[in-house]
N, C-alpha and C positions, 0 to 999 in steps of 0.2 A: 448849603441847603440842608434842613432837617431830614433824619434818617426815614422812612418808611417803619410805623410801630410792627413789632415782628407780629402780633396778633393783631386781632380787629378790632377798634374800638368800638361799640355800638352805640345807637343812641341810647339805648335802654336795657337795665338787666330786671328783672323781677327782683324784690324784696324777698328772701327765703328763710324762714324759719328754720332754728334748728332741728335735724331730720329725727333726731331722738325723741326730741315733743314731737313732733308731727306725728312717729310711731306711738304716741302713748296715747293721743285723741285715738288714732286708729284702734288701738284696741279697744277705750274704754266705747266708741260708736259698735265694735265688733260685739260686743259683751253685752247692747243695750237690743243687739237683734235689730236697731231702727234705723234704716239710711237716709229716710228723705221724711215730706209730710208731715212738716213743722214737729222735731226732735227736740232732743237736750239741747243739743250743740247751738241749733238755730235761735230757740230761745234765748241761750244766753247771750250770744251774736248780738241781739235785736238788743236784748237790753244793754249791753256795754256800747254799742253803736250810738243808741238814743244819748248817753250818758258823754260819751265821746265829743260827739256832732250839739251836743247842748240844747235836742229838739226833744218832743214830746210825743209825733206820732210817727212811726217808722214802719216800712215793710218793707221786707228783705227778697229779691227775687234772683233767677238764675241767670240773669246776663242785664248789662243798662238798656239796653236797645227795649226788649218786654217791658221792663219795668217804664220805660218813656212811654212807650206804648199801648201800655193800660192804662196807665193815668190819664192819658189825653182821652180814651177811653170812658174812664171810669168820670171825668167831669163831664159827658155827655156833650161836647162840641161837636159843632157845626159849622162849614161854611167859610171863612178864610180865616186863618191864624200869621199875623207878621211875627216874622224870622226874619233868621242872621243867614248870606251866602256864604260867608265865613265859618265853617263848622262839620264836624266829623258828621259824614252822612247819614248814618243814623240818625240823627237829629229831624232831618226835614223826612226820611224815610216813616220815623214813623207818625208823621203827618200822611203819606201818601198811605199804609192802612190804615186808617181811620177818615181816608175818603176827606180828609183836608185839604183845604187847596195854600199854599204858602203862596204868601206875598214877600217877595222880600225887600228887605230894606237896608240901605247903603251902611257901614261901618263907620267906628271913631278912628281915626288915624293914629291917634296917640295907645290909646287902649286896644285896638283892631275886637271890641266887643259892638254888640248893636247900637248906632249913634238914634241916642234916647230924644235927639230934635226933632228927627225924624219922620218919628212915628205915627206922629198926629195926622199928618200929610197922606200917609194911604190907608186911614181908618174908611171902610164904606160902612152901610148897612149890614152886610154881611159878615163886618166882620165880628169875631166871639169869643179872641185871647191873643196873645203876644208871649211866641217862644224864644227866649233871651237866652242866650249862652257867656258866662265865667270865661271867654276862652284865655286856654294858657294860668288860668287863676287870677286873672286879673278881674274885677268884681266889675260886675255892670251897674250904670248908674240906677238903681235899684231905687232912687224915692222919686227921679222924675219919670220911671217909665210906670212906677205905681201909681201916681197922679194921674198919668194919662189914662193909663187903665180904669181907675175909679169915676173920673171925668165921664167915659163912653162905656162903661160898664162891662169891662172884658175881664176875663179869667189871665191872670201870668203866671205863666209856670218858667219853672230855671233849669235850665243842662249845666249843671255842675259837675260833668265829668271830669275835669280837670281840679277841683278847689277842695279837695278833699282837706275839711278842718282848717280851711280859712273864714276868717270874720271879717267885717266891715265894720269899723269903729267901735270894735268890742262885740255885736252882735253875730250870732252865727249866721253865716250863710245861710245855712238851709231854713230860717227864719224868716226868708223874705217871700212873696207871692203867696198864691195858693197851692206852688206842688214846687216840689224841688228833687231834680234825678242827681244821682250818685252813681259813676261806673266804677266796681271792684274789679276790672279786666288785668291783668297778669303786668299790663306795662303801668297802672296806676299805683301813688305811692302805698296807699293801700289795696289790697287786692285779695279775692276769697280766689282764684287762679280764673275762673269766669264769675261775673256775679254782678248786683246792683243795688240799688235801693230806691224805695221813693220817704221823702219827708212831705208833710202835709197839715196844712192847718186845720181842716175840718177832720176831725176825730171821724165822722161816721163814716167818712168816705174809706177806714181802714177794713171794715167789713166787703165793704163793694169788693177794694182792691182782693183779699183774700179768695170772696168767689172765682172772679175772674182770674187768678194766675192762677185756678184749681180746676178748670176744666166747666166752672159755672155752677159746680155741686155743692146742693146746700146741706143734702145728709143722703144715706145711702141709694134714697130711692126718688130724692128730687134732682132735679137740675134746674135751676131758676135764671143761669143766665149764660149767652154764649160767652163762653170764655177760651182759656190755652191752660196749656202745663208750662208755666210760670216759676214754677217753685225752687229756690235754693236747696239745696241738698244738707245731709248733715256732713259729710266729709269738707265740700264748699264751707262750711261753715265754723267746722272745726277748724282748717287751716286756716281762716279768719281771725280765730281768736287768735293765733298762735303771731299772726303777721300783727296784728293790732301791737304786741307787747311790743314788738321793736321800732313802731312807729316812729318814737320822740327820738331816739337814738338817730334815725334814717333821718329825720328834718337836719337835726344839728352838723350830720356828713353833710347834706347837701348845701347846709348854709359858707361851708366852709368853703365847699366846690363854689358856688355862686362870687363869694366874694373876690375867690381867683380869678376867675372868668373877667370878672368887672376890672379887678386890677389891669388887669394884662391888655384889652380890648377895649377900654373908653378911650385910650387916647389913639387909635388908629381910623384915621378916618372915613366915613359911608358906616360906620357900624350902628347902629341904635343898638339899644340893648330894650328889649320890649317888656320881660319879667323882672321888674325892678322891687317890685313887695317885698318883706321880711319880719319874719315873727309871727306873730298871731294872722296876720293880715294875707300872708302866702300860705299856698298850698305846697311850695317848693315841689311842684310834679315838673314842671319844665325849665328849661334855660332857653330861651329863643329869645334871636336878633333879627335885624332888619338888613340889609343890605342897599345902600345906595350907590348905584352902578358906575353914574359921576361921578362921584365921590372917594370911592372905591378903587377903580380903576378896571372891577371886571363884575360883571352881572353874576347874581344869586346862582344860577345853573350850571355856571360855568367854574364859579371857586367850589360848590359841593364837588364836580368832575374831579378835581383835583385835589380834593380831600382824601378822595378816595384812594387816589396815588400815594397815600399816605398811611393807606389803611383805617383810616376813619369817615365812619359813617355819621353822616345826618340825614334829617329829612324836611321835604320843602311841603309844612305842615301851616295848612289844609291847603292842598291843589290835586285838582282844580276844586274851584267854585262849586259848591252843589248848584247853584242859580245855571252853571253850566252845564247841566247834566242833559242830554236829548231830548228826557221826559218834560221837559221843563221849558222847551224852547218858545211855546205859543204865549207864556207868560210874557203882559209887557214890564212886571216887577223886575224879569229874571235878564232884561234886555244888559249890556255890558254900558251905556252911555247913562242907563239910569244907578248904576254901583261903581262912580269913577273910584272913589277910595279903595272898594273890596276890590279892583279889578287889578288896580298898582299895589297893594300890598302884598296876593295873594303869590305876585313874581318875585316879590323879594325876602321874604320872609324865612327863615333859616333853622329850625332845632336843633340844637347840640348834645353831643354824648353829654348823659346827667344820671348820676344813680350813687348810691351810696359807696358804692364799690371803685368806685373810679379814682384809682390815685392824682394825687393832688399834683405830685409831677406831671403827670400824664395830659393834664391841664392844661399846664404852664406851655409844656412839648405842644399841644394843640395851636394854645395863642400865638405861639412864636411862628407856628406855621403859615398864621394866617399874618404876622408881621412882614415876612417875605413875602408871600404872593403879594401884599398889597406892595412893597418895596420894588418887589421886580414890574409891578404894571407903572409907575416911575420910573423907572430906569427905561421901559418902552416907549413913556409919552416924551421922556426928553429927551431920544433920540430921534 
């Protein structure tokens, strides 16, 4: 049996920039007197972002959560928006301020993103957009859930927390719908250490969004609309740039981890491997598998227990359900007999230590761990 790693593997490290640049943004932010309230830093930010991401209108805020949250805001919805119960809570949270009511709607078993068949099935009257989530960076079917959307005249917006700088057949991401969020939180491959973005097709809505992550001020002595303090910082924004430079570098570690991962782990059985993308097409922010219990010989809960025996850390990413959350119980969207896909997925599903930094033995030492436990639950079924 494999050794126990003498440190922790995690699932995640942040991307760090060199601390010598990170001290030289620091001074020249120190030298400009200007920390916050759209600076140098921010500006440039916003433009090598747009340049990056291949979009054209961009706002940069101080965490993804606000930034979802104004924009659902800032498109003046109303009334019910269908969502994914598969998805980092913020996601339908901030639905809940903005006084939305989520519907939600079953998953693809293959992609574990919103199954776009769906949808049509719990459109009412009431409803007035469809929140679809990238999850893991796997793209969602983006032209039948625009169809449907145009069909019944809904607003789609995208949670692309995860897809940072993936395409769909050459087109950017953040190119589909009418609003597309961005998380720069500290475990994303990019990252401002908190921070976000929104991308958006209608140009005028970047004025709106600027009131509202300002407090709703429109010059010293107006205030024209409720708003919040929204705003990216210039320090946020400097360590941004500083992360942005070692982006491509950080893809190319992780493709190399990815392809270990697959070597070592396709042929053992119960595994799916769910992040199969590469190149333009990946976000390369996660590794995550499936677990089939049958299959396998032990349930999803029960091999991370014993990962940990090993000193390696995963996480069983996204559980529970939002659709399961207390608040959520009088929905009959959010009932467990009407999400059988999300309901079996959300048990088995698995993310793996993944970061640039992570030796490539360190991999290999993982796979083989998980080639024994599946060996030793054979060794128990044929006795």
């Amino acid at each position: 049996m494999q050794i126990p790693f003498e440190n922790p593997i995690y699932i995640t490290r942040p991307l760090l920039p060199d601390l010598e640049n990170v001290s030289g943004k620091l001074q020249d932010i120190w030298e400009s007197r200007q920390v916050t309230n759209n600076g140098k830093q921010l500006q440039t930010l916003s433009q090598r972002l747009e340049e990056y991401l291949d979009v054209q209108h961009l706002s940069l805020f101080n965490n993804g959560t606000l930034a979802l949250l104004l924009g659902l805001k800032a498109l003046d919805l109303k009334g019910e928006v269908i969502t994914t119960p598969f998805t980092f809570p913020a996601t339908v949270q901030a639905l809940d301020w903005n006084q939305l009511t989520p519907v939600f709607c079953d998953i693809d078993p293959k992609t574990l993103n919103i199954d776009a068949d769906k949808i049509e099935g719990l459109i009412t009257e009431n409803t007035t957009a469809i929140l679809a989530v990238h999850v893991f960076g796997n793209p969602c079917d983006t032209e039948k859930i625009q169809k449907t959307a145009d069909k019944y005249g809904l607003k789609v917006i995208y949670d692309a927390a995860h897809a940072f700088g993936a395409k769909i057949e050459g087109k950017p991401i953040g190119s589909f719908g009418d609003m597309t969020m961005f998380s720069f939180h500290a475990t994303k491959l990019f990252h401002t250490i908190e921070g976000g973005a929104l991308v958006f097709r209608d140009g005028a809505l970047g004025r709106k969004l600027d009131l509202l992550k300002n407090f709703g001020i429109l010059n010293p002595e107006e205030v024209v609309l409720s708003g919040l303090n929204a705003k990216m910082n210039e320090i946020q924004a400097g360590i941004g740039l500083e992360v942005l430079k070692g982006i491509e570098e950080e893809r190319k570690k992780r493709h190399l981890l990815k392809k270990m991962y697959e070597q070592h782990l396709r042929h053992i059985p119960g595994i799916r491997i769910i992040t199969n993308l590469e190149y333009e097409q990946s976000s390369y922010q996660y590794f995550v598998i499936e677990i089939d219990e049958y299959q396998f010989g032990h349930s999803r809960d029960w091999l991370q227990k014993e990962l940990e025996k090993f000193n390696v850390y995963t996480r069983k990413y996204f559980y529970p359900l939002c659709s399961e959350f207390d608040w959520y119980a009088n929905l009959e969207s959010a009932k467990a007999e009407n999400l059988p896909v999300a309901s079996t997925c959300v048990r088995q599903v698995l993310s793996l230590p993944y970061y640039g930094g992570l030796e490539l033995q360190s991999v290999i030492k993982i796979c083989k761990i998980f080639q024994e436990l599946h060996a030793d639950s054979e060794k128990i079924t044929q006795l």
